[in-house]
Every structure is written in structure tokens, then in C-alpha cells.
C-alpha positions as CSV (number, residue, x, y, z in Angstrom):
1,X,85.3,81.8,67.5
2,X,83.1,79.2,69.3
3,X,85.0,76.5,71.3
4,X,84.2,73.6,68.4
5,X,85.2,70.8,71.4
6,X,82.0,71.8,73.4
7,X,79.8,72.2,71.1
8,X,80.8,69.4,69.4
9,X,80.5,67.1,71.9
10,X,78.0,68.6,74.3
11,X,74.9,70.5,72.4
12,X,71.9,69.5,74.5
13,X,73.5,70.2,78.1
14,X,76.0,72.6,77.5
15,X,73.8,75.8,77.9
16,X,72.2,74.7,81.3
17,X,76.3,74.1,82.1
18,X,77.1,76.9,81.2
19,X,73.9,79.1,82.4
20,X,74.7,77.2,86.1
21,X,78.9,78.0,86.1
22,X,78.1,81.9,85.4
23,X,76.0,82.0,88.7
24,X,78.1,80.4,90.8
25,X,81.8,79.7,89.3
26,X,84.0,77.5,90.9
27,X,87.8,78.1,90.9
28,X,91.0,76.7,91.8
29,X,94.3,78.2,93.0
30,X,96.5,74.7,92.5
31,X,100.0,75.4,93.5
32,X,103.1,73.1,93.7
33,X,104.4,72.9,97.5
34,X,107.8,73.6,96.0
35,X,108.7,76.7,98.2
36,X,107.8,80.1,99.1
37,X,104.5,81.5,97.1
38,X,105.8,84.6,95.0
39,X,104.6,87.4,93.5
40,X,102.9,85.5,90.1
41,X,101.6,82.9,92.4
42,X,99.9,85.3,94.5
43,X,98.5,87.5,91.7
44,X,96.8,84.0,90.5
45,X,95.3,83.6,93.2
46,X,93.8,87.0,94.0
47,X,92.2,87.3,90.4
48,X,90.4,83.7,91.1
49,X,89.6,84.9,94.4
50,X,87.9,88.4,92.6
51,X,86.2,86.3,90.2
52,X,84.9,83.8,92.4
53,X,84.2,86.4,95.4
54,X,82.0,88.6,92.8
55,X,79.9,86.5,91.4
56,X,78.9,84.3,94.5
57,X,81.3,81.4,93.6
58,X,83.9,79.4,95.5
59,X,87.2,79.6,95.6
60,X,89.1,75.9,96.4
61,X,93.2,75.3,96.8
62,X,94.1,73.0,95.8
63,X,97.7,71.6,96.3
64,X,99.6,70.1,93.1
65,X,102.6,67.6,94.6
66,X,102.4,65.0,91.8
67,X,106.2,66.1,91.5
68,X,107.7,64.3,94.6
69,X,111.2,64.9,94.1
70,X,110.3,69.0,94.5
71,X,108.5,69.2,97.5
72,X,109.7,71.0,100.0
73,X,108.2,70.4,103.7
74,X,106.6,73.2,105.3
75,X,105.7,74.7,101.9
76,X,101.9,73.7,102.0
77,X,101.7,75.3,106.1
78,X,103.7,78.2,104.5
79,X,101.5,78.9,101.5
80,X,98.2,78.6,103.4
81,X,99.8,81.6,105.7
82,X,100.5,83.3,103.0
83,X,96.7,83.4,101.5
84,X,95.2,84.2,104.8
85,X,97.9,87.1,105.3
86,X,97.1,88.6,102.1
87,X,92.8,88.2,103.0
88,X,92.4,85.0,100.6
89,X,90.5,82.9,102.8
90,X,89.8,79.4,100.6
91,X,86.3,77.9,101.1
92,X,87.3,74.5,100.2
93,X,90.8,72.8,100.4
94,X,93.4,71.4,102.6
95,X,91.2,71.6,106.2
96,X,88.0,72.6,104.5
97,X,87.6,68.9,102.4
98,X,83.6,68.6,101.2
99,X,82.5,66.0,98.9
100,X,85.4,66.9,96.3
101,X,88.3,66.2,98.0
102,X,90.6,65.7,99.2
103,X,92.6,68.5,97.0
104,X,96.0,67.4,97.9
105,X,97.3,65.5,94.7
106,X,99.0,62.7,96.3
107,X,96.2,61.8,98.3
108,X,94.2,61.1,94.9
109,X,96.3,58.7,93.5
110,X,93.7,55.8,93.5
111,X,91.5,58.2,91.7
112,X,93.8,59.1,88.8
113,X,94.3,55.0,88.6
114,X,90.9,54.3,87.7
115,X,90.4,57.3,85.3
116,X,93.4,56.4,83.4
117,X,92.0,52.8,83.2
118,X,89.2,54.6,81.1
119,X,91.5,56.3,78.7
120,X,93.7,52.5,78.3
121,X,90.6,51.0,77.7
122,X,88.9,53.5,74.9
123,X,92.3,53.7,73.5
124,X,93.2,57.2,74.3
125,X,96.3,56.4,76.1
126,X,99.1,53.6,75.8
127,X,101.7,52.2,77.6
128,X,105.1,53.4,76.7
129,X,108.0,50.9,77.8
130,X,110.5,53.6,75.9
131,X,113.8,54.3,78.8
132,X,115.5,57.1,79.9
133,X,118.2,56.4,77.8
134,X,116.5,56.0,74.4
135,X,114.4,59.1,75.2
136,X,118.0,60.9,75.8
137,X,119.3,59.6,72.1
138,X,116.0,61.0,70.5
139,X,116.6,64.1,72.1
140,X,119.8,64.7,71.4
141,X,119.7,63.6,67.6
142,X,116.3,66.2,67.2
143,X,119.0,69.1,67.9
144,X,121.6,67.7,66.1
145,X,119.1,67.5,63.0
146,X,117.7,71.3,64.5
147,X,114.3,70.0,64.6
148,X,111.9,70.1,67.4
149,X,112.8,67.5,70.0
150,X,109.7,65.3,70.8
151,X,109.3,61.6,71.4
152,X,108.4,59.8,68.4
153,X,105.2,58.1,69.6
154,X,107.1,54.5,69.1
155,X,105.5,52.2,71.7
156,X,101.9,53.6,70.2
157,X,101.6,50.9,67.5
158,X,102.6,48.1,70.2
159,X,99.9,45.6,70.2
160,X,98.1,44.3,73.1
161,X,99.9,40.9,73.4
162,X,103.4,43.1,73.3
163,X,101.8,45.3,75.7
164,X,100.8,42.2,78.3
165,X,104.3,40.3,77.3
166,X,106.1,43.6,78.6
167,X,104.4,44.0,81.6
168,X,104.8,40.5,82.4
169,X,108.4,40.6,81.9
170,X,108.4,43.7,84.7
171,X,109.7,46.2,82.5
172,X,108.9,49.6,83.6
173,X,106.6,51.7,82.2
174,X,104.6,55.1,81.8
175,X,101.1,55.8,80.2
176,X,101.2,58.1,77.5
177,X,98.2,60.0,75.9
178,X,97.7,59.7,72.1
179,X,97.5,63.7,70.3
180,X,95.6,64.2,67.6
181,X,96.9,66.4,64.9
182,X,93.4,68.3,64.7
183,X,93.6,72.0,65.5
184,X,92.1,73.1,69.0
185,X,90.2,76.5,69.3
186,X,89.0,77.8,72.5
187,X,87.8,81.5,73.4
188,X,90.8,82.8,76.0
189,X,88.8,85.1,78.7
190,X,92.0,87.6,78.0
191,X,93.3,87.1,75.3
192,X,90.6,85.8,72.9
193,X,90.5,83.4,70.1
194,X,92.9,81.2,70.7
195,X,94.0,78.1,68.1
196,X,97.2,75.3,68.2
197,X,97.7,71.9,67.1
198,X,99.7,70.5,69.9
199,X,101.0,67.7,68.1
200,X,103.1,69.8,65.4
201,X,105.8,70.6,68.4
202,X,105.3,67.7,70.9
203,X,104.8,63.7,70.9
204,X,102.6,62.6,73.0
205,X,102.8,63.0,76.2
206,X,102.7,61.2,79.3
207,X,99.9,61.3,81.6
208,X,101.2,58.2,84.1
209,X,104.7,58.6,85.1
210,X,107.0,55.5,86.0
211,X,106.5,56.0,89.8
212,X,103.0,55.8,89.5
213,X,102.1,59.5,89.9
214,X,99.9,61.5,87.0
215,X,101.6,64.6,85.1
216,X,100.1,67.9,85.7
217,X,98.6,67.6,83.0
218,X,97.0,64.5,83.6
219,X,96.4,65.4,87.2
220,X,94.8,68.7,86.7
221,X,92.3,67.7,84.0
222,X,90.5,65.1,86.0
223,X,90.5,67.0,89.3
224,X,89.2,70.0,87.3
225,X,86.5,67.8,86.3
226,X,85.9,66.3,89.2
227,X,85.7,69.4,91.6
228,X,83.4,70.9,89.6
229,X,85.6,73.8,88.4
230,X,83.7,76.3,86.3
231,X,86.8,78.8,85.2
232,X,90.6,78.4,84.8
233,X,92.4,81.5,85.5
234,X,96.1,80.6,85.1
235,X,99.4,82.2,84.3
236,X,100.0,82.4,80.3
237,X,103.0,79.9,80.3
238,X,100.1,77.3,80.5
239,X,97.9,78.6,77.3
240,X,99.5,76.3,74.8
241,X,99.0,73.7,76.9
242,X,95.2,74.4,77.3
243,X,94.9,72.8,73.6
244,X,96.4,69.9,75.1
245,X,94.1,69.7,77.7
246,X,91.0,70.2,75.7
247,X,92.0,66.8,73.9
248,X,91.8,64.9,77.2
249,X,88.8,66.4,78.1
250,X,87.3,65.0,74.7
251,X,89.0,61.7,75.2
252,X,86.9,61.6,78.6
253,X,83.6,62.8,77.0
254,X,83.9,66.0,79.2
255,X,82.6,69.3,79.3
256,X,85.9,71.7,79.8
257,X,85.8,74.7,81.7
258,X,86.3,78.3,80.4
259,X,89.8,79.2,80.6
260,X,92.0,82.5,81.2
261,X,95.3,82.8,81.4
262,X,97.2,85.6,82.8
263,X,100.2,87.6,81.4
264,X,103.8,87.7,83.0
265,X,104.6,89.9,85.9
266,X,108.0,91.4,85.0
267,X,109.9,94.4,86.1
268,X,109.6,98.0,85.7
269,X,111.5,98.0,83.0
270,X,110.1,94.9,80.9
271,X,113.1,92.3,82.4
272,X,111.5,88.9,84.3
273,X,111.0,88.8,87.4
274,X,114.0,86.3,89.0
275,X,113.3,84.1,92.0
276,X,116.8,85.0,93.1
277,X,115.6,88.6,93.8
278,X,114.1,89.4,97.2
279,X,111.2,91.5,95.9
280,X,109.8,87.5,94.7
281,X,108.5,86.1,97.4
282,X,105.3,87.3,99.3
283,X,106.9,86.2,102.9
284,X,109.7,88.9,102.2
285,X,107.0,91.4,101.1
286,X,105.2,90.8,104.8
287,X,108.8,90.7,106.4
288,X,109.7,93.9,105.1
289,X,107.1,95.7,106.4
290,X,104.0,95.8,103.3
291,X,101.0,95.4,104.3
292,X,98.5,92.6,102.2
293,X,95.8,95.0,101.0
294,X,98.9,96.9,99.5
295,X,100.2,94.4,98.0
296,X,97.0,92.8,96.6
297,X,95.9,96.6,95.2
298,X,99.8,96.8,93.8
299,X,98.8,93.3,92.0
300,X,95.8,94.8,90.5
301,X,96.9,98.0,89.8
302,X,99.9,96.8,87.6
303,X,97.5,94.0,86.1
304,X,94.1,95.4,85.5
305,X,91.0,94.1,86.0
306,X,89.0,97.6,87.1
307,X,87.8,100.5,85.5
308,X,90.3,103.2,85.6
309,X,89.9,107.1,86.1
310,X,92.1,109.0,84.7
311,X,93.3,111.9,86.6
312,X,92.3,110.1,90.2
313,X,95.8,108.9,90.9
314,X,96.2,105.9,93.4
315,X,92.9,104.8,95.0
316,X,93.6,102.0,97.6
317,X,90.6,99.6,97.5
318,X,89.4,97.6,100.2
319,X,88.7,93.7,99.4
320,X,84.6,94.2,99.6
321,X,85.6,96.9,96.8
322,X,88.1,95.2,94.5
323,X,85.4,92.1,94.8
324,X,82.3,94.8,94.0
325,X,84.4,96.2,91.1
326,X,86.1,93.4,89.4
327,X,86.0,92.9,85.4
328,X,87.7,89.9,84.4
329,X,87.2,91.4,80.9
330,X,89.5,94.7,82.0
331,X,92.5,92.2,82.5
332,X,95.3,93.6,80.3
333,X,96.6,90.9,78.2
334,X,100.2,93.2,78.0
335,X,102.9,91.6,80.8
336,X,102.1,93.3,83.7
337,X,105.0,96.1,85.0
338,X,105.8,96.3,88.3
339,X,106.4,99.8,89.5
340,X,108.2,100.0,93.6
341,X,106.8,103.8,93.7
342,X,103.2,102.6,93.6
343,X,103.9,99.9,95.8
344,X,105.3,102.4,98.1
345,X,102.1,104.7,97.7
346,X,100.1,101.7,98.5
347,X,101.3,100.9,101.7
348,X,101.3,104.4,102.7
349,X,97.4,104.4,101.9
350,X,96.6,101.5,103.9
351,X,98.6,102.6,106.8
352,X,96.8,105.9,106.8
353,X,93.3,103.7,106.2
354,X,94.0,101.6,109.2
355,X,94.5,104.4,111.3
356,X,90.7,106.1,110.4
357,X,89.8,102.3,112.0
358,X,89.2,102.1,115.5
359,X,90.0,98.1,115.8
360,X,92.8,98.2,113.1
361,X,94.4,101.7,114.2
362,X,95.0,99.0,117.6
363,X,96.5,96.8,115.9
364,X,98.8,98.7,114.0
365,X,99.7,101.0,117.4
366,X,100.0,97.5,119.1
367,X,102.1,96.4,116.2
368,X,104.5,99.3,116.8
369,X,104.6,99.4,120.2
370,X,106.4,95.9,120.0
371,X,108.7,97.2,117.1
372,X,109.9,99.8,119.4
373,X,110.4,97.9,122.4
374,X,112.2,95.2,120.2
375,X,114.2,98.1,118.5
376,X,115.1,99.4,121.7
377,X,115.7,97.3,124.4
378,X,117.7,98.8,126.8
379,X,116.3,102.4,126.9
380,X,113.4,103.9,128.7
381,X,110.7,104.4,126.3
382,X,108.2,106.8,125.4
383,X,105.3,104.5,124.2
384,X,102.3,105.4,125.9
385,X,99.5,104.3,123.0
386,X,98.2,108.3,122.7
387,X,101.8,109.1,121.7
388,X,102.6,106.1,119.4
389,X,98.8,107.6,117.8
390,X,100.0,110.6,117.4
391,X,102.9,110.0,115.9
392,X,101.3,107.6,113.2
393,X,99.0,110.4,112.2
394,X,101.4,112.6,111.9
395,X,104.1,110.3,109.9
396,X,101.6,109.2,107.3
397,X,102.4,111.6,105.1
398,X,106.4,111.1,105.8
399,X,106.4,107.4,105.9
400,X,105.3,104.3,103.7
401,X,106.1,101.3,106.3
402,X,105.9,101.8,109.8
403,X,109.4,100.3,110.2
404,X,110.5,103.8,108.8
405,X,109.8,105.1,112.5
406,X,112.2,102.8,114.4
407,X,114.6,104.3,112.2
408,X,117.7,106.2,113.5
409,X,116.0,109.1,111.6
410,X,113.2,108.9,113.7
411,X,114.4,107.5,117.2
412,X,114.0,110.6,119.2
413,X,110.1,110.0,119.3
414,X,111.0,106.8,121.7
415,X,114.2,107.6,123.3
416,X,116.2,110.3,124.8
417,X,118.3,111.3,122.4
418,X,122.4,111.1,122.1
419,X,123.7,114.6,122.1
420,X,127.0,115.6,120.3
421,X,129.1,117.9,122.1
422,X,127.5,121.5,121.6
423,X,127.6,124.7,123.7
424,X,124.8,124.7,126.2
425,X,124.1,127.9,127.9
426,X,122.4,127.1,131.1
427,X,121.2,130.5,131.6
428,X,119.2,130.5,129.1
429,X,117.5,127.1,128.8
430,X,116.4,127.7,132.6
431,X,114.4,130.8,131.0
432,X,113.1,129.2,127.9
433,X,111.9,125.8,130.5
434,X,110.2,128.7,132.9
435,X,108.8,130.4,130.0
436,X,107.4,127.2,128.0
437,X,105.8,126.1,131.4
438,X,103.5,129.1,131.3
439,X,102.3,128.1,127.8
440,X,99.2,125.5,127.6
441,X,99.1,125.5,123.2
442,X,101.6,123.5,122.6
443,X,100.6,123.2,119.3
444,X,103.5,123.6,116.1
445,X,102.3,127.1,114.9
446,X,102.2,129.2,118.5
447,X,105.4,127.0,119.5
448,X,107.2,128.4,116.3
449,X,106.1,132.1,117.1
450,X,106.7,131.5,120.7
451,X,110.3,130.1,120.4
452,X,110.8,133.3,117.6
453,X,109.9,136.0,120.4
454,X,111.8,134.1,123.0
455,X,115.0,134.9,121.2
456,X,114.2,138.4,120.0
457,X,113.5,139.4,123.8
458,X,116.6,137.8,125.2
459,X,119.0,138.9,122.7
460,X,119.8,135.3,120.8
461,X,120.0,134.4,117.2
462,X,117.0,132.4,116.3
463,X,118.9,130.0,114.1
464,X,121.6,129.4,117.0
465,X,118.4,129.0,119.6
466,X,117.0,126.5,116.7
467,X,120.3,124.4,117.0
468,X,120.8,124.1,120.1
469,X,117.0,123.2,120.8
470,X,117.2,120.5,117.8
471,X,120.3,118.9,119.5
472,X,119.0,119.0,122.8
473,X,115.5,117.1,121.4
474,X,116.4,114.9,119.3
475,X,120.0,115.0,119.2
476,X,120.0,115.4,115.3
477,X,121.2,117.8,113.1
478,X,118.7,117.5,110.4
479,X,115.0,117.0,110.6
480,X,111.4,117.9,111.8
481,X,111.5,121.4,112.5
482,X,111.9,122.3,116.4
483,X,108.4,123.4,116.8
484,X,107.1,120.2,115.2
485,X,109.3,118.1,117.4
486,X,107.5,119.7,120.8
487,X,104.3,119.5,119.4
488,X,105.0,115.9,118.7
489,X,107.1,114.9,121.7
490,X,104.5,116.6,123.9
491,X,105.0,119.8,126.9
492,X,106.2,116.8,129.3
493,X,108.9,115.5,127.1
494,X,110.4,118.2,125.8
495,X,110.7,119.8,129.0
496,X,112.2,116.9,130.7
497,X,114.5,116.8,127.8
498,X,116.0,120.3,128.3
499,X,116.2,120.0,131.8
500,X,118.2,117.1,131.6
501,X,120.8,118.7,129.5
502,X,121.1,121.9,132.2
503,X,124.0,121.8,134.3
């Protein structure tokens, strides 16, 4: 289905407009500074950020705070750490301003004054003097009735001298846009043709609220105009409001943009997603020790977007190739499923990615070489940079955050261990440390067949010699095989270990 508002309206420039927004796109990630940025939020913004990114556009924030009584201070500083934590670098917004801003709402407000003076003026919009109060009876009576509660467009056949005479008189007012009850169609880049008559299920709505700030709705048309923005990619809760939206855009004489909206993120097992639950917010995400290009390839992988093989399992792509490789047509317009086992798979991927880095593999030994330390204050550590190295290489196939090796499971890498009262016979750890002195492979497999002959030629059980060994190293009774522990704790450590032990 063509979108009959364009083509209505715009026939003679609407291919050049259209030819010049698939070069070079422009879109918007417009948030509310209401809080923390969750897990939807984010997965907004990393599809505009694709889209843009892939097809040599830009990619603005902008922040949406027309809703004073829900900001939250701190929320814009927090949200712009999220983006750059998860690699979502904006090219124009708060910081960044260029001819099109500034792209915080509530510095625009003399800008939404004079467009709405345009809409008053061609008779698009009206000024509704309706209160609280009356809006409240209208409500209530539309359940009562079980009809669809919506305002009853009343103050839209006021005349201009009652309009004037109210003002005068100082009662308050908002500015309300006039629907039409014609039938919008637009082309949805997911989920296709998409048609609604607004007005069947709402009055008309307001566009100037009493304080003096513009609706989102009002708000988002004209600074999507206004930046330039090519594309809309949005969360589905907003698709029935697109229709709306294409009306003000006509009222205005505008060309819209193309619009997308994305499906719901919900749980594993089809339930929302509640903000309540910790696994929401992106900030607990960081805190709990994910790493962004997991969490970005767990967005897309639950989402689509990309060509899938089947049979390949979980490949963890870089930025460069989630940008080279995105499809906005591959979007699955199904909610998207969250699944905590690919999550998990992720982040081990991207540990063991960093690690094949030179400069991140720094960062993530420096990283933690400061977990430890803070884990363990008070104890002499074993962090030398080789040895955290090593151990990272050989954990990635054991572990899927790196917080898993400050564990209690995993504390004998960093500090002597605690050892539980066992029998220690002196005699015969003074000819194991004499005999593993000799040895210069201290590697797992000729440790293994080492320690095996050690006990056949001094008359020991092997399992017995494996216990006490284990104990003395680690102080554990479960884990890493003995062999693997000396091969990881190194000839150094685990001899100082059983010699501190001998009495």
C-alpha cells in the first residue's frame, strides 16, 4: 500500500526526498530523562544506530522532557553513559548541538510556540478551556456507558470572539489538534501495511498542555521535521499513534518520515518484561559484570535484523560487523524472547575475543587485577599480569563474567588457601617438593603422570595423595583437578604452598 499522505500532498519533490534520506538517513533515539535506560530503550537505540551506521547516516539523541513532573535529575548524564558503554556514540545531541538543535525538549519551547501559532491560525488546532474536572465526569460516565472514553471535542465549535473573551477572562487553557475521521495508511518498515482512523477511539488530542509545554506528540512531530529525520524506528506501543502523527504532518504541509516500529522485548517464556526486575536496567547489566558488545549481540540475536545460519550456533559480532551486516527488513515483527543462556554465551564470547586483543586483553587483565585486590584486601596476592593472563585463558571456557573468578570457587588462584584440618604427612611432602624441583614441564599432562608414579614408587594411594595435594593447594575439596591447579598456580606457587603446610 503506498502512503496516500505523501503522495498526496508531495508528488513533485517527494522522490528527490526520498532518493536523498536512503543515502544518508537521519535518526533519532529520543528518550524521556525519567530514569535508568532499560533493556527496550537500549534495543531502540542500537537498531537506529545499525541503520544509521550502515548506510552512512547520522544518528542524533535527542532528549524528550516535555513531561516535567517525571524527570528525574541525573537521568540525562546517566543515559548518555549508558550509550557510550554499550559503543553508541551519538553524532549530534546534547554536547554535539549543529544547526538542529538544541535536542533537549525544554530548551525548544519558543520553537513549538511559533509552530503551534501556524496550526491556530490554519485552523488545525483550537483552544480547549475544558477543566480537569469536566474531563474527569466525561471519563467516568464513557465507562459507566462501556464506551471508549475520549474527550468530546466540545470547545472545537467555540467561536473566535468566545475564544478571545476566555482568554481575556484568564481562564486556563490547552491547544488541542482537530482529527479527522479519514483513514491513515502508511507502509510500517516491519510490519507492513499499516491502516487506522485515530479518531474512532480518541478525541482529539492536545498538542499544548496548560503549563505551556507540547505533548509528545506535538513535540516529536515538529522536531522530527525540523532535524531533518529521515527514518523513525520506535517501539510498537507507538504504531497507532503514527496515524496520528501523519495528520499533523499534513496539517503542517510536511513530508513525514518512513517509520518502523519495533516489537516488545518480553521474557523467555512470553511474560513482559517488569521494570521491578533487576535484569531491566542496562546499568545493572554493566554492574553485574556483562560486557556491552554482549549485550548489544544478545539484543540482536533475540530481535533479528541479520541473516541467520543455521547450524552455526552463537557468532558474537563486532560493531563494524553488526553495522556491515544489518537488514532492517530481517527485523522479526514477533515480540522478541529473551533467553539468559545466550546472554551468558555472549559474554563468554566477548571475554574470550578481548583476550585474542592485545590493547583490550589489558584492559580486561587491568580490570581484574582491581577486582581481586578489591575482593581481597587483606591477603598477599598472586596478581602478577602473566598469571592473571593465564588464568583468563584458561577460565574462558569455565566462566561467562570475569567476576566468576573472585569467587570462593576460584580464590586459590589469588590467595593462599584456608586448609581444613587433614592429615599431613611431612615425610612425604618433603620428597614430592624435592622431587617436583627436579621437574622443568610443569605442564597439566606430565604433572598428572608425574604425581601418578610419585605414589606408585613410595607406596601411597593416588586418590589419598590427590586429597591431600588438593587441600594443601587450594584448600577445596572439589575442583580443577591437582595437576591443572600446578600447571595454573605455576612451579613457584605450588611449591611455596606445600612447604608452608610441612611442619
Amino acid at each position: 500500500m503506498v502512503n496516500i499522505v505523501m503522495n498526496s500532498l508531495f508528488i513533485p519533490s517527494y522522490n528527490l526526498y526520498r532518493t536523498l534520506k536512503t543515502v544518508c538517513p537521519r535518526v533519532r533515539f529520543a528518550p524521556s530523562p525519567t530514569g535508568y535506560l532499560h533493556l527496550g530503550g537500549l534495543r531502540t537505540a542500537v537498531y537506529n544506530y545499525l541503520f544509521a551506521k550502515s548506510r552512512g547516516g547520522v544518528f542524533i539523541l535527542r532528549i524528550e522532557d516535555t513531561d516535567q513532573t517525571r524527570k528525574v535529575p541525573g537521568s540525562v548524564e546517566a543515559l548518555v553513559k549508558d550509550l557510550n558503554w554499550a559503543g553508541l556514540e551519538y553524532d549530534e545531541g546534547p554536547g554535539k548541538d549543529s544547526q538542529y538543535g538544541p535536542y533537549i525538549q525544554s530548551e525548544r519551547l519558543n520553537i513549538y510556540k511559533d509552530h503551534i501559532d501556524k496550526l491556530l491560525n490554519n485552523g488545525s488546532a483550537y483552544h480547549c478551556f475544558c477543566t480537569e474536572r469536566r474531563l474527569n465526569i466525561l471519563r467516568r460516565d464513557a465507562v459507566k456507558l462501556q464506551r471508549v472514553p475520549k474527550y468530546d471535542n466540545r470547545c472545537r465549535h467555540l467561536t473566535p470572539e468566545e475564544v478571545k473573551e476566555k482568554i481575556k477572562s484568564g481562564i486556563p487553557y490547552c491547544i488541542r489538534f482537530k482529527l479527522t475521521s479519514d483513514i491513515q495508511y502508511y507502509q510500517d518498515m516491519v510490519f507492513g501495511n499499516i491502516a487506522y482512523d485515530v479518531s474512532l477511539n480518541e478525541g482529539d488530542p492536545v498538542l499544548i498542555k496548560g503549563d505551556g509545554y507540547p505533548t509528545y506528540h506535538f513535540a516529536n512531530v515538529v522536531d522530527d521535521h525540523l532535524m531533518r529525520v529521515s527514518h523513525v524506528l520506535r517501539g510498537v506501543e507507538w504504531q497507532i499513534s503514527t496515524t496520528k502523527h501523519l495528520l499533523i504532518y499534513r496539517a503542517f504541509g510536511w513530508t513525514p518520515p518512513e517509520f518502523g516500529h519495533l516489537p516488545l522485548i518480553v521474557n523467555s517464556d512470553g511474560t513482559k518484561l517488569s521494570k521491578r526486575q533487576s535484569d531491566v536496567k542496562v546499568e545493572d547489566y554493566r554492574n553485574n559484570g556483562i560486557l556491552p558488545l554482549a549485550l548489544v549481540n544478545y539484543i540482536t540475536l533475540s530481535g533479528g535484523g541479520f541473516d541467520h545460519v543455521i547450524g552455526e550456533g552463537v557468532r558474537l559480532k563486532t560493531m563494524e560487523e553488526l553495522t556491515e551486516e544489518f537488514q532492517i527488513e530481517r527485523i522479526s515483527s514477533h515480540p522478541s524472547r529473551l533467553n539468559p543462556d545466550l546472554l551468558e554465551e555472549c559474554n563468554r564470547l566477548e571475554i574470550k575475543r578481548q583476550l585474542q586483543d592485545h590493547k583490550l586483553s589489558e584492559q580486561l587483565i587491568d580490570n581484574l587485577q582491581e577486582l581481586i585486590k578489591t575482593t581481597y584486601p587483606e591477603h598477599n596476592l598472586n596478581v602478577s599480569k602473566e598469571h592473571i593472563r593465564n588464568i583468563l585463558i584458561w577460565a574462558t571456557s569455565r566462566i561467562t563474567r570475569i567476576e566468576e573468578l573472585v569467587s570462593t570457587k576460584f580464590a586459590f588462584m589469588w590467595i593462599l588457601p584456608t586448609i581444613d584440618k587433614i592429615e599431613i604427612d611431612n615425610s612425604l611432602l618433603e620428597k614430592l617438593v624435592q622431587n617436583l624441583e627436579k621437574i622443568e614441564n610443569f605442564e597439566e599432562d606430565s604433572l598428572k603422570n608425574h604425581l601418578r608414579n610419585f605414589s606408585e614408587e613410595n607406596d601411597v594411594k593416588f586418590p589419598a595423595l590427590m586429597k591431600m595435594l588438593r587441600s594443601v593447594l587450594s584448600g577445596l575439596k572439589e575442583g580443577p583437578g591437582v595437576a591443572e591447579m600446578m600447571h595454573l598456580l605455576g612451579k613457584n606457587q605450588s611449591l611455596e604452598r606445600i612447604k608452608a603446610v610441612m611442619r
